[in-house]
C-alpha positions as CSV (number, residue, x, y, z in Angstrom):
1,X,-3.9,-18.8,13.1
2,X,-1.1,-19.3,10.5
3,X,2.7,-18.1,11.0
4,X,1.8,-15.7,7.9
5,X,-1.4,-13.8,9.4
6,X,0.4,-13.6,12.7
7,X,3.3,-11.7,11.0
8,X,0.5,-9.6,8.6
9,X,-1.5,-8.4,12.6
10,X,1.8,-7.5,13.8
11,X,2.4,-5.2,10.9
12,X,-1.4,-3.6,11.2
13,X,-0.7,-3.1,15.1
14,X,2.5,-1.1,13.7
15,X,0.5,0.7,11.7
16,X,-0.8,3.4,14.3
17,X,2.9,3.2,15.9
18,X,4.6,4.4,12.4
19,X,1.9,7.3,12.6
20,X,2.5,8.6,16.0
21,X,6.4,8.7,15.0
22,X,6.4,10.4,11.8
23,X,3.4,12.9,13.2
24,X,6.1,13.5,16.0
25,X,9.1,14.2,14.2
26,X,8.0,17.4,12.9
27,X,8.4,18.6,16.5
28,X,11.9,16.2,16.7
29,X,13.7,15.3,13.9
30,X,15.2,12.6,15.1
31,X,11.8,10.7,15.6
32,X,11.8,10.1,11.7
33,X,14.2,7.2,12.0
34,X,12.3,5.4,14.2
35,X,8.7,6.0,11.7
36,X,11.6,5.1,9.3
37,X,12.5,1.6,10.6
38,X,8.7,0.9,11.7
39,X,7.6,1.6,7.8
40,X,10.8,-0.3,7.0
41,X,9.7,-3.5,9.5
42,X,5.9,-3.2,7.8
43,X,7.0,-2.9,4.3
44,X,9.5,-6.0,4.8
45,X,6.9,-8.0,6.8
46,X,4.7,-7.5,3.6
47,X,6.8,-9.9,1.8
48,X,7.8,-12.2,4.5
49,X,4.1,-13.2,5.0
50,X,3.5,-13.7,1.4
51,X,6.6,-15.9,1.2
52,X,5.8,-17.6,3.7
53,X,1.8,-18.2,3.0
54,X,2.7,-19.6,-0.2
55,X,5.8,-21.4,0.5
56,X,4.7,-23.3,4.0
57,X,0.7,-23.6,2.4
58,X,-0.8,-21.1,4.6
59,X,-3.0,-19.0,2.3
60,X,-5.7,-18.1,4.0
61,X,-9.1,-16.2,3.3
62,X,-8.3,-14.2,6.5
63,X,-4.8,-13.7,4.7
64,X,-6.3,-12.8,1.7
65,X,-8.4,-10.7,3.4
66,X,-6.1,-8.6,6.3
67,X,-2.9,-8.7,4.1
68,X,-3.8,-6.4,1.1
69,X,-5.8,-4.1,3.6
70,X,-2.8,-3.9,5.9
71,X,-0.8,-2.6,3.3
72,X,-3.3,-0.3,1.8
73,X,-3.9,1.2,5.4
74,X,0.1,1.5,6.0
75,X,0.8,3.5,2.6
76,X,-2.2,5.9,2.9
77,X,-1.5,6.4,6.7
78,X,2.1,7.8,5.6
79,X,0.2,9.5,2.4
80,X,-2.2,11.1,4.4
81,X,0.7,12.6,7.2
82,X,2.5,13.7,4.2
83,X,-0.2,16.1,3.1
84,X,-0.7,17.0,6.5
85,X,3.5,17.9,6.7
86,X,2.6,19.8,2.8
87,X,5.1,17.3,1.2
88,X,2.5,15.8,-1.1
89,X,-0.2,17.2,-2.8
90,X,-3.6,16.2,-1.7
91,X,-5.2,15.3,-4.9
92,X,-2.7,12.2,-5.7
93,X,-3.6,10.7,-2.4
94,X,-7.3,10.9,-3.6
95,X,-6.0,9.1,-7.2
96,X,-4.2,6.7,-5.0
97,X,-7.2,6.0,-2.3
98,X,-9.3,6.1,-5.6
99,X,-8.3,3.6,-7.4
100,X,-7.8,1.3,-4.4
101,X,-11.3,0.9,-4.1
102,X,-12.2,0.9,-7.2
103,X,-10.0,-2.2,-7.6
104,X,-10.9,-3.4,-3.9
105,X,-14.2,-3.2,-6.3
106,X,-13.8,-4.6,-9.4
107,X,-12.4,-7.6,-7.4
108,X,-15.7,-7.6,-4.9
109,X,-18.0,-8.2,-8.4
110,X,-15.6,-10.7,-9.5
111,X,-15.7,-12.9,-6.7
112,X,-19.5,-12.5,-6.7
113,X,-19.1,-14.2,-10.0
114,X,-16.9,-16.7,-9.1
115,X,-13.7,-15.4,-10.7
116,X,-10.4,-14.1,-9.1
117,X,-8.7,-10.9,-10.1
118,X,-5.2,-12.4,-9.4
119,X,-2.4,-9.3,-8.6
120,X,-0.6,-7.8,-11.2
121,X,2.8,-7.4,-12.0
122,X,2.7,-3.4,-12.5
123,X,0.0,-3.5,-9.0
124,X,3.0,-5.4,-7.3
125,X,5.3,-2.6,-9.0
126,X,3.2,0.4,-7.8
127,X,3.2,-1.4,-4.2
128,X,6.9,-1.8,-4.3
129,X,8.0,1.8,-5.7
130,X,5.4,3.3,-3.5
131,X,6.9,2.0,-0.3
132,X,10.5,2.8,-1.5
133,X,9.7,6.1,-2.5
134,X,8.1,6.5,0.9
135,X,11.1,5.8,2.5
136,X,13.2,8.2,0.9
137,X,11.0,10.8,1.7
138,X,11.3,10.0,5.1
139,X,15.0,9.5,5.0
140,X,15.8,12.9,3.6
141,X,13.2,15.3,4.4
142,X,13.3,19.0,3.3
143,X,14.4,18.0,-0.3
144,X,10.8,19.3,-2.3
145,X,12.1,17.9,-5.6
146,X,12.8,14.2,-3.6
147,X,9.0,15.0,-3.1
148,X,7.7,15.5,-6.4
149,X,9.6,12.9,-8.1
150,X,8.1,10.5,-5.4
151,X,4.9,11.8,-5.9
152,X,5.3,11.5,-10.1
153,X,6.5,7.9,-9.6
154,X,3.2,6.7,-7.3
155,X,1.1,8.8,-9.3
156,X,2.3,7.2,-13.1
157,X,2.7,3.6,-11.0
158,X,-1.3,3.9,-9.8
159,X,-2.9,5.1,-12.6
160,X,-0.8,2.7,-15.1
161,X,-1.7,-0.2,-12.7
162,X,-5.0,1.2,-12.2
163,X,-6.0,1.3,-16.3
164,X,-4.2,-2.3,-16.4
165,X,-6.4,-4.2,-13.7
166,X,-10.0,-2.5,-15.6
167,X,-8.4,-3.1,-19.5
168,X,-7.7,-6.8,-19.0
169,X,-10.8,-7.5,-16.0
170,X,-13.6,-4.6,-17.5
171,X,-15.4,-8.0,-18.9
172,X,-16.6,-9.0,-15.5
173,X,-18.6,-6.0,-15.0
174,X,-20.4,-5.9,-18.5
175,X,-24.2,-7.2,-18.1
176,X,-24.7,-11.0,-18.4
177,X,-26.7,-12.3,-21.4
């Protein structure tokens, strides 16, 4: 196993660790710096591995594989505790969660035919201002318009990115002649 998908299972094993400390710090506050820094560790391990996959020649299909779903499962994890704390509204997780699969989709058909969807600019954009934004809402809690300008930003970031990946790829799922 390569130095990269060693770094991308630790940050899926942090995964349920960042979700038992922010579910806990509603009960201590102080428990929110710790899901801070785990999110913080998992967010920066995101690029580490990448640097290092492509910079040492360890791109993997395992890589390919864990490292896009590790991040997907770390932002809807904190998403999804975030409803549950009434800090984000329900319905822009489902946009979010939505149009991960439908690109997790779009991407399944294009491999079936042989083609790669590589990642966009405004997909690494949305990934990046998501986990920011993520981590100011954990870093100063009890701010509700913090909230809904985070919530704005991932929202306009997904469904831009979202329209971008099926505008420039909606050719691979028309019918073959």
């Amino acid at each position: 196993m390569t130095t990269a998908s060693k770094i991308t299972l630790v940050r899926v094993v942090l995964i349920p660790v960042f979700m038992v400390f922010l579910i806990l710090s509603a009960n201590d506050p102080a428990l929110r710096w710790v899901a801070l820094g785990v999110f913080a560790l998992a967010s920066l391990s995101d690029f580490i591995d990448g640097q290092i996959a492509r910079r040492c020649n360890q791109v993997t299909d395992f890589g390919k594989f864990l490292d896009p779903l590790a991040d997907k499962l770390l932002v809807t994890s904190c998403l999804i505790i975030f409803v549950g704390q009434g800090r984000m509204l329900d319905w822009i997780v489902f946009i979010v969660v939505a149009r991960e699969f439908a690109i997790s989709g779009l991407r399944m058909v294009a491999a079936n035919n042989g083609k790669v969807i590589a990642a966009a600019w405004s997909g690494k954009i949305k990934t990046a201002s998501t986990m920011v934004g993520l981590l100011l809402m954990m870093a100063l809690p009890g701010i509700p318009t913090l909230d809904l300008v985070v919530s704005i930003v991932i929202l306009a970031t997904t469904i831009y990115s979202g329209v971008e990946y099926f505008v420039k790829n909606w050719h691979i799922l028309l019918p073959k002649n």
